[in-house]
C-alpha positions as CSV (number, residue, x, y, z in Angstrom):
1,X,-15.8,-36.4,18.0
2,X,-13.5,-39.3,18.7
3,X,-10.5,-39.5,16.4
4,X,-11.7,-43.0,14.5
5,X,-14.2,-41.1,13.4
6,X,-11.9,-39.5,10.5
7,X,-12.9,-39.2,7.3
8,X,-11.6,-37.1,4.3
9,X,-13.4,-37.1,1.1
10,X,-12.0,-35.4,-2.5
11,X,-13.6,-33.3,-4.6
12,X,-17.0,-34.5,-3.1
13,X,-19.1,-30.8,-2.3
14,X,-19.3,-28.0,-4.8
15,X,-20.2,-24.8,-3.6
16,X,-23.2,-23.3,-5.8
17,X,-23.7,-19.6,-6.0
18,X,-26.7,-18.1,-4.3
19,X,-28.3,-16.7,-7.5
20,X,-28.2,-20.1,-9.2
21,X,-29.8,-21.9,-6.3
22,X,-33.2,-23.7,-7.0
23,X,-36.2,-24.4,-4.3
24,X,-37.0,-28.0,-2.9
25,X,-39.2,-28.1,-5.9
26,X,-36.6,-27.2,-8.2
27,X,-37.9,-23.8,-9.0
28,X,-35.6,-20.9,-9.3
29,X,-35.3,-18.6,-5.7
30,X,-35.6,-14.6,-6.0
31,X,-33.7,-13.0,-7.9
32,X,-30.6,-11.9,-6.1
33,X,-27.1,-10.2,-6.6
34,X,-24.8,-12.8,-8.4
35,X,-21.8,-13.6,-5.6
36,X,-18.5,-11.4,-6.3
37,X,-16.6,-13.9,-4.2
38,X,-15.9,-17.6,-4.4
39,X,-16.1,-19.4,-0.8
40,X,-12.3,-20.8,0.1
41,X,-13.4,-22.4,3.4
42,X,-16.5,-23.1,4.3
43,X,-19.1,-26.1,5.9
44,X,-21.1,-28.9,3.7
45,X,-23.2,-30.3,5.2
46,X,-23.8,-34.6,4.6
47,X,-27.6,-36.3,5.4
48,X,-26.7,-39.7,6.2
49,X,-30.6,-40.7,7.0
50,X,-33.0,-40.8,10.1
51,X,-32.0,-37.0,11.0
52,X,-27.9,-37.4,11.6
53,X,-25.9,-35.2,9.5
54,X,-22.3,-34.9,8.9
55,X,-20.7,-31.7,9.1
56,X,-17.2,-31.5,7.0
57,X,-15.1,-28.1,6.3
58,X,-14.5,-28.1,2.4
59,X,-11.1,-26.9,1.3
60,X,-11.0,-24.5,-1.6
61,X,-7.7,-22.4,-0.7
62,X,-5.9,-23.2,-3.7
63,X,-3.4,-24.8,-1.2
64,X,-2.8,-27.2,1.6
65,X,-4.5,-26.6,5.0
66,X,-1.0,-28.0,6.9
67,X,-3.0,-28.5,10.2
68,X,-6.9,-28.3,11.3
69,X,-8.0,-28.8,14.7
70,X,-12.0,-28.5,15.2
71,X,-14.6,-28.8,18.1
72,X,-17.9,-28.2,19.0
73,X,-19.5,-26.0,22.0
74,X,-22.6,-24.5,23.3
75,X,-25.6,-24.7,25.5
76,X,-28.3,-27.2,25.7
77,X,-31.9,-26.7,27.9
78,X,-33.4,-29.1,29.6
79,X,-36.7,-28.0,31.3
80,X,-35.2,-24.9,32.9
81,X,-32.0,-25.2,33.3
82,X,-29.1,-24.7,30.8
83,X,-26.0,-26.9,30.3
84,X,-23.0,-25.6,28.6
85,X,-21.6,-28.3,25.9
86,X,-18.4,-29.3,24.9
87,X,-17.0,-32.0,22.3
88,X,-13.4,-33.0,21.6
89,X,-11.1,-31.5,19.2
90,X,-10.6,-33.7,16.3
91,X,-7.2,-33.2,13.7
92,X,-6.5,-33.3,10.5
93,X,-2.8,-32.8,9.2
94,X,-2.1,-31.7,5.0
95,X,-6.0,-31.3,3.6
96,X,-5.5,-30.9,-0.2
97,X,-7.2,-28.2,-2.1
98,X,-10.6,-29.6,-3.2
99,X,-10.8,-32.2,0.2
100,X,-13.2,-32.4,2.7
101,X,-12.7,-33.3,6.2
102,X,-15.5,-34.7,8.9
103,X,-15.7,-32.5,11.3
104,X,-18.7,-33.6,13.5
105,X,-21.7,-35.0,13.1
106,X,-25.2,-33.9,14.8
107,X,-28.8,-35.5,14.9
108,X,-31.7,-33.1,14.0
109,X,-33.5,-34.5,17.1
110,X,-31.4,-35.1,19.9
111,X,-29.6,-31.7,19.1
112,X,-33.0,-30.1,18.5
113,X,-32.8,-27.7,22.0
114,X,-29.2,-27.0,21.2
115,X,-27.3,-24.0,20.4
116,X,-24.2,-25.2,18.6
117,X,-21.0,-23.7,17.1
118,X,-18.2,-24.8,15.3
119,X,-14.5,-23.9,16.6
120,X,-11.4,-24.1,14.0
121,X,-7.8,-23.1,13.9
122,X,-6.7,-23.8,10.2
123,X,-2.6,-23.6,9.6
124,X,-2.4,-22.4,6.0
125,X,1.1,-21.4,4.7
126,X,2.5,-21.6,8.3
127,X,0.1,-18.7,9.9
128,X,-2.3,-20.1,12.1
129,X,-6.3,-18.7,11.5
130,X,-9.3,-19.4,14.3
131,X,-12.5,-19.4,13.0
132,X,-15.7,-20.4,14.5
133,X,-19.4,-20.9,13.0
134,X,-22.6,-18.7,13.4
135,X,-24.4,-20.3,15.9
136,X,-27.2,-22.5,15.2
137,X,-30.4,-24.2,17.1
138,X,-30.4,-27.7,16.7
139,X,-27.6,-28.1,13.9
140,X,-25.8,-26.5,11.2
141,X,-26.2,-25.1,7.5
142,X,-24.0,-24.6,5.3
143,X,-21.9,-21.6,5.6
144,X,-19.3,-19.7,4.2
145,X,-16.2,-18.8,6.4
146,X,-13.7,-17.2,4.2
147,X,-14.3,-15.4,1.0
148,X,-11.6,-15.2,-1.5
């Protein structure tokens, strides 16, 4: 993702406990453990229309994320053959607790025969922490990546 495509957002995604989730049709899910944790970091996900979505890491340390560099790899197919992918790292210096920060974006169809991950190394109170994403066909979901 090119730098000028920046964007940080406040107080914009609130995470919602599993066991108070509701279906499409607003009907409650399964009944399920309540969470003992509350995510600290973790991906939103943004639909911006016609199948592009915007992926942002949510900031819910308590603190200031002093540095956050983030890319995107993988492996596309294309008939039979595989293709590893790459995209470029994009930064992010003093996230606020409660920001957001774009991270990449994807489209549902392009991406469809894709299997992406996220890479991130987050400096947090001067110790560096690398993370990366479960990987996903065609695009990401929301996931948690550090429980506090």
């Amino acid at each position: 993702m090119k730098q000028s495509n920046k964007k940080v957002v406040k107080n914009k995604f609130k995470w919602t406990p599993m066991e108070d989730r509701v279906d499409k049709l607003g009907l409650p899910l399964p009944p399920r453990k309540p969470e003992i944790g509350r995510p600290v970091l973790w991906i939103a996900i943004e639909p911006q229309g016609n199948f592009v979505k915007d992926i942002y890491l949510v900031n819910e340390t308590g603190g200031i994320l002093e540095n956050v560099i983030a890319s995107i790899g993988g492996l596309q197919s294309y008939d039979d053959d595989v293709f590893g992918i790459s995209g470029s790292e994009i930064k992010y210096k003093n996230i606020e607790n409660g920001d957001a920060v774009k991270i990449d974006e994807y489209d549902e169809m392009a991406d469809s025969d894709s299997v992406l991950q996220i890479y991130l190394k987050v400096k947090i109170k001067g110790k560096w922490l690398e993370l990366k994403s479960s990987s996903v066909k065609g695009g990401f979901k929301e996931e948690v990546l550090i429980w506090g």
